[in-house]
FILUMVEX-551699 format. One record per residue (C-alpha): residue in one letter; x, y, z. Coordinates in steps of 0.001 Angstrom, whole numbers, plus 500000, padded with zeros to 6 digits. Example, Ala and Ser with C-alpha at 12.3 -4.5 7.8 and 13.67 -1.06 7.14 Angstrom:
2
A512300495500507800
S513670498940507140
***
This chain:
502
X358699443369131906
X359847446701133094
X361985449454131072
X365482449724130590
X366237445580131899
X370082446255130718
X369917448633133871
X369157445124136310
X372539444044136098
X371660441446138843
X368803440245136219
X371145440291133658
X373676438435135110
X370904435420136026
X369379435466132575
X372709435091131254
X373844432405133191
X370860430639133076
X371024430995128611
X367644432251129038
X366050432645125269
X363052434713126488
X365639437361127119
X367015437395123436
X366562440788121916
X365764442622125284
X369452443158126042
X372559442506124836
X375581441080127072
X379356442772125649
X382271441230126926
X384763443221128010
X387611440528128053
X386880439558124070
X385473442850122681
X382496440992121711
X378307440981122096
X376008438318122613
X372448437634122888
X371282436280126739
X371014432790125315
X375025432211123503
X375964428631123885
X379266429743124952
X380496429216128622
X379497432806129832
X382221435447131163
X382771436308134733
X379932439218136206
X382696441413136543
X383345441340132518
X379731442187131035
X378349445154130258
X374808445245129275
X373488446960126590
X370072448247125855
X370272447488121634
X372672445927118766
X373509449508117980
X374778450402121272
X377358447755121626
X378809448155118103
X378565452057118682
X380853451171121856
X383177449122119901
X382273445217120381
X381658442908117639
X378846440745116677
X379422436727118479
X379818434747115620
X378291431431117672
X375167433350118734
X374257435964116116
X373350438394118371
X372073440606115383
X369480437929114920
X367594437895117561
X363588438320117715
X363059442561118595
X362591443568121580
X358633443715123094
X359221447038124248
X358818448685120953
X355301446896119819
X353841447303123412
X354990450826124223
X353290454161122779
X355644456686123910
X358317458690121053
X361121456356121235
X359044453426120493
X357116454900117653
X360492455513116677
X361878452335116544
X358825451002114953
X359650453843112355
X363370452798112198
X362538449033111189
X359826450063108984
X362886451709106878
X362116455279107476
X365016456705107823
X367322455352105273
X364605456492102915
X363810460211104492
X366887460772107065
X366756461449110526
X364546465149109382
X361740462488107905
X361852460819111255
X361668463618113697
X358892464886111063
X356481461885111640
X356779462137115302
X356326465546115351
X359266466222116869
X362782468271116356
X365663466092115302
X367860467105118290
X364624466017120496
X364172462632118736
X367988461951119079
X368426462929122490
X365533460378123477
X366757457485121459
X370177458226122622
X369309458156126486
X367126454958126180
X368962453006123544
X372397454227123795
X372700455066120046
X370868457840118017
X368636456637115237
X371652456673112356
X373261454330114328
X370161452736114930
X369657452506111115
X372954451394110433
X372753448236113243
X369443447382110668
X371639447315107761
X374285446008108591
X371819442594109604
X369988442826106305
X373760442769104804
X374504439839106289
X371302438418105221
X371886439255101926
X375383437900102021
X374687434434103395
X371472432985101615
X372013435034097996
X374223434946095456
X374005438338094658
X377385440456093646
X378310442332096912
X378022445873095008
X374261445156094271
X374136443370097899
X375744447565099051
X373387449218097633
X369911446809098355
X370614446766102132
X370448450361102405
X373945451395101949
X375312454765100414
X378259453427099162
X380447449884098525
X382684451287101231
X380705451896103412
X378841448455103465
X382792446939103642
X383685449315106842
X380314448419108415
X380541444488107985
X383981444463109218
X383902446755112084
X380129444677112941
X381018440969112151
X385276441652111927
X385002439270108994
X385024440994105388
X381916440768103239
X383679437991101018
X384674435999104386
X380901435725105624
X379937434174102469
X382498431433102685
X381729430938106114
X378221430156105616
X376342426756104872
X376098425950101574
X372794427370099458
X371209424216097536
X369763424123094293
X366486426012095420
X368183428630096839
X368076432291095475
X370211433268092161
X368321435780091293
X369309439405089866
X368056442708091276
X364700443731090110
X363779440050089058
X360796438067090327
X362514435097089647
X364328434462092808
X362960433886095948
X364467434640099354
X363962431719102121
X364405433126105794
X363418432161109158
X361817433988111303
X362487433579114886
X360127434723117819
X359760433813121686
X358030430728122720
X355676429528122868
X353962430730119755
X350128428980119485
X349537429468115363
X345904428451115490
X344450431816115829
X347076433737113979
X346988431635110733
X343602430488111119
X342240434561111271
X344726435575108645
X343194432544105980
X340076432212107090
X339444436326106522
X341921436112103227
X340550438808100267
X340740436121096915
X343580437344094551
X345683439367097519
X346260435983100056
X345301432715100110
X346402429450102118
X347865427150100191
X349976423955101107
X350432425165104571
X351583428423103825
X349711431926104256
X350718433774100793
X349899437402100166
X351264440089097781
X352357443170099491
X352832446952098500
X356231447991099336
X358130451989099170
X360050450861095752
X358000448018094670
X356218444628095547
X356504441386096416
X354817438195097599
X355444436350100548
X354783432924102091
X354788432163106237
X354536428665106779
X354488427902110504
X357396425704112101
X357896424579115964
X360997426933116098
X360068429719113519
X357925431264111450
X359439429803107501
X359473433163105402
X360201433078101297
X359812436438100335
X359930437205095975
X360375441485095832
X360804443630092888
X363338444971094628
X365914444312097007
X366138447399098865
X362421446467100521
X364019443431102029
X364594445000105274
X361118446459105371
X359223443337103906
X361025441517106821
X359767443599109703
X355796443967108050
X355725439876108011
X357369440146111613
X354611442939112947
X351790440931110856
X352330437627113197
X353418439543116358
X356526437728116209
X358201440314118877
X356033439830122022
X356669438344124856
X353923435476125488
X355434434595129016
X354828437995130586
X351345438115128463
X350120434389129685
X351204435063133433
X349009438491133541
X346436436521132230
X346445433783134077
X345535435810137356
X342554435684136301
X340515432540137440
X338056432226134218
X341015433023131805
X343378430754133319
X342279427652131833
X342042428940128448
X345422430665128716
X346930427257129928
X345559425210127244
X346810426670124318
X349481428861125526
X351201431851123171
X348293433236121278
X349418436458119006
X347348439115117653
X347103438661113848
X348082441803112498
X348806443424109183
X350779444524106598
X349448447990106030
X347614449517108559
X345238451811105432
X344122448593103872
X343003447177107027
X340805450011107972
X339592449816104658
X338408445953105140
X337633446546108796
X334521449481107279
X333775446663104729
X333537444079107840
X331158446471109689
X327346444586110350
X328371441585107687
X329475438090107795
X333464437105106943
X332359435766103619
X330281438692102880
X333217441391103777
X335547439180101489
X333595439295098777
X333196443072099364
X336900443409099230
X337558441036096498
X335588442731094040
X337065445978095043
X340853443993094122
X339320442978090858
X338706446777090144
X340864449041091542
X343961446527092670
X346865446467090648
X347722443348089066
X351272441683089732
X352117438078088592
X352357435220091385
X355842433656091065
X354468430224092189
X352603429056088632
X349903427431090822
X349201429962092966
X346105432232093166
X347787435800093884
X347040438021091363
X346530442216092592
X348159443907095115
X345142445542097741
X343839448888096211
X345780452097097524
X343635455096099158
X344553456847095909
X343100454697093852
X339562454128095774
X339148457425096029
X337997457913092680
X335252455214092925
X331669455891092625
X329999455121095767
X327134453993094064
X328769450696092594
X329521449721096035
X326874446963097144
X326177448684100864
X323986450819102827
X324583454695101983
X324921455089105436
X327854452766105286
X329380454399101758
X329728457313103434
X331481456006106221
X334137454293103278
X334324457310101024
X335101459764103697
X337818456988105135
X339675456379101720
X339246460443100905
X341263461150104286
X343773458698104063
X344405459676100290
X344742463435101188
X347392462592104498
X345213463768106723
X344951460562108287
X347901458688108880
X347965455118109998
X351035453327110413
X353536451952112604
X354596455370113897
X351036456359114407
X350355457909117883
X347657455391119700
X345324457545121730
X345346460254119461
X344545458111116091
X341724456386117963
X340195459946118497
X340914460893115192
X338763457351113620
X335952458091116309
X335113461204114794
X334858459995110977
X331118459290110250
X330203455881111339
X332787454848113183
X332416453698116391
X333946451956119499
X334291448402117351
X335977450190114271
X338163452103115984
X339135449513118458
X339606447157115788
X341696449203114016
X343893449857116908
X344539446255118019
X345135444888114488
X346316447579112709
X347982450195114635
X349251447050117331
X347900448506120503
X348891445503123332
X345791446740124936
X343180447719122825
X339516445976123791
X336321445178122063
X333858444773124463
X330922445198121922
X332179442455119442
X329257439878119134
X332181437062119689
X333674438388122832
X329915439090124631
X328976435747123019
X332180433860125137
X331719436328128126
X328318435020128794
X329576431577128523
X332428431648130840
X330393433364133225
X332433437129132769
X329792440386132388
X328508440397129316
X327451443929129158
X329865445900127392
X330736448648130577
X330704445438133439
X333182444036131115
X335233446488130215
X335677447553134196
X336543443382134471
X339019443508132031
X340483446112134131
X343008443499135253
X343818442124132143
X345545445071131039
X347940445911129202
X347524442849127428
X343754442828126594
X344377442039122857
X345247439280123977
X342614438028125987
X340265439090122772
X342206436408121272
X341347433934123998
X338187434931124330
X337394434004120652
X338636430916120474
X335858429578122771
X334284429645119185
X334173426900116960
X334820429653113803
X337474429287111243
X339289431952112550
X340415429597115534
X341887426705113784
X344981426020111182
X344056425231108424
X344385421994106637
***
């Protein structure tokens, strides 16, 4: 899919007329005739060519004046690939901007973490996206508002304030000039919340959000859920009655979440501490199962190839299971290094039991009992109580010691090429760490393992090179989406990691 589609008004107009879902969340259509914007895929009869304008983002279109389609929900709609395949500023950006960062440090914290000026960072966004990133930030509210709104019964002063808002006027000039219905209005106008639904106050555990999760078909949950359970640290996640539950460290608290797989969505019930992480909480569980990408484009590279073709065209719409924070992954990916699955979870679980901090599972039955240790905290072990080569205690000491101290910084806004240099050179890290990092954690489309025992273990089988430079240069034309063959690869395996669970 190329950059800037809401320039192909020829492509637009198709996709429009055609109420093409794969489109939803690339674009936006505003009409001029009704002063309002849909996604590609409205069920309304769509307008005449010569009354759409197409818009690059959500923010754009309200910036310009239109109004959210009631039918269609526009403001819904899965994100747009571009920003979870894309390394450049304005995608880091945007990653950035849905992770929360700038309703919690301003436009300065942004521009800071890209290492950028604030004029620079909003003349990009401006030029690609049609809004700068307060705008930007205030599209993202304005949806967790109406989230809020609909499936809780929380006062709308408490509803202001946990969706990011400065003020109750504010959040009633932004719902009305986004939705032109009054905060009061979109609660009577939506379905009815049963008996399970969410009552609960700010700051309580006892109420539960339920949410669904859309993404772009198809979506193959074999692989995701099956890696996520099968490699699940005891006490932090667990599968239980078809559900992947883990806790999860948030900026003003925690919470614990549930994905349950669905044919249409991904079924999300989400217990915080606090409200305000609900629009952050939202997009981790989205960048965790790679809800955002676009498996058509991914499949049809693929599928050029002869020996991936079959696999790609038997189970269609594998995702990249992915994380909720990127410094706990590289933490279990050191612990992973040279061991089985069950020995690198009971590594991690024993560090949980030590160093995690304890939170209470809201489901009675349920198994979740510490959130994963922070940097800070494992920083101040003694290497000596950890059950590994010294060799390989170095490697985790001088990993948590950097990432405690900032000077490495993994995240969504992370730069790709220049974080992978900056794992290399940590002692005992090599290509497999780092590259393992970067495809799981840091959500580089393209990142490759040709070392991993797995991948030359299916290479050789499928007939591919098996030597780790013969098939790296193969996998030449399998990029930018090699993640994604890794994923194929492996699941010419019979391990857990390939198969829901039961």
């Amino acid at each position: 899919m190329q950059k800037g589609m809401h320039t192909d008004t020829e492509r637009c107009v198709r996709a429009v007329q055609s109420k093409d879902a794969r489109f939803d969340g690339w674009f936006f259509t505003a009409v001029l005739t009704t002063g309002i914007y849909c996604r590609p895929s409205c069920p309304a009869v769509p307008p005449k060519p010569e009354n759409m304008v197409f818009q690059p983002s959500a923010a754009a279109c309200q910036q310009a004046g239109f109004r959210a389609c009631k039918r269609c929900r526009p403001d819904t709609s899965p994100g747009s690939p571009e920003w979870n395949q894309r390394a450049d500023a304005v995608a880091r950006a945007m990653r950035l901007i849905a992770d929360g960062t700038v309703d919690r440090e301003g436009v300065p914290g942004l521009a800071a973490r890209l290492g950028y000026s604030t004029r620079q960072v909003e003349r990009q966004l401006l030029a690609e996206l049609g809004a700068g990133p307060l705008a930007l930030a205030r599209a993202q509210r304005a949806q967790t508002a109406r989230l809020l709104i609909e499936t809780t019964a929380l006062p709308m002063t408490e509803i202001a304030f946990a969706a990011g808002f400065s003020s109750v006027r504010s959040f009633n000039d932004t719902v009305r000039e986004v939705f032109a219905l009054a905060p009061s209005d979109l609660r009577a106008r939506a379905p009815q919340r049963t008996s399970g639904s969410p009552t609960g106050a700010p700051g309580s555990t006892s109420g539960a959000l339920s949410l669904r999760l859309p993404f772009r078909a198809p979506l193959n949950p074999d692989n995701l859920f099956g890696h996520l359970a099968a490699t699940a640290v005891p006490g932090v996640e667990e599968w239980k009655d078809g559900a992947y539950r883990r806790t999860l460290r948030l900026p003003y608290g925690h919470g614990v979440v549930a994905l349950t797989p669905r044919p249409d969505h991904i079924a999300c019930r989400l217990t915080l501490t606090d409200p305000r992480d609900l629009t952050v909480a939202i997009s981790r569980c989205r960048r965790l199962l790679d809800l955002d990408a676009d498996p058509v484009a991914v499949d049809d590279r693929l599928r050029t190839d002869p020996v991936l073709a079959p696999l790609v065209d038997k189970a269609p719409g594998r995702r990249v299971p992915r994380t909720v924070d990127e410094a706990e992954f590289a933490v279990r990916a050191v612990l992973g290094q040279q061991v089985s699955t069950a020995a690198a979870r009971t590594h991690a679980a024993r560090l949980v039991t030590a160093y995690g901090e304890p939170v209470d599972d809201p489901d009675p039955e349920g198994g979740l009992t510490h959130l994963f240790p922070s940097p800070e905290a494992l920083a101040d072990l003694d290497p000596e109580t950890l059950a590994m080569p010294r060799t390989r205690r170095t490697t985790f000491t001088t990993l948590v010691r950097r990432l405690a101290d900032g000077d490495l910084r993994l995240g969504v806004g992370s730069d790709w090429p220049e974080t992978r240099e900056k794992l290399l050179a940590l002692p005992g890290f090599g290509p497999w760490t780092a590259d393992v990092i970067a495809m799981r954690a840091l959500g580089d489309p393209d990142a490759f393992l040709p070392t991993d025992l797995g991948i030359r273990r299916a290479a050789r089988e499928l007939g591919l090179p098996s030597t780790p430079a013969a098939l790296t240069a193969r996998a030449a034309a399998w990029r930018p989406w090699r993640a994604y063959a890794v994923q194929y690869l492996w699941a010419t395996d019979d391990h857990p990691i390939n198969f829901l669970p039961v």
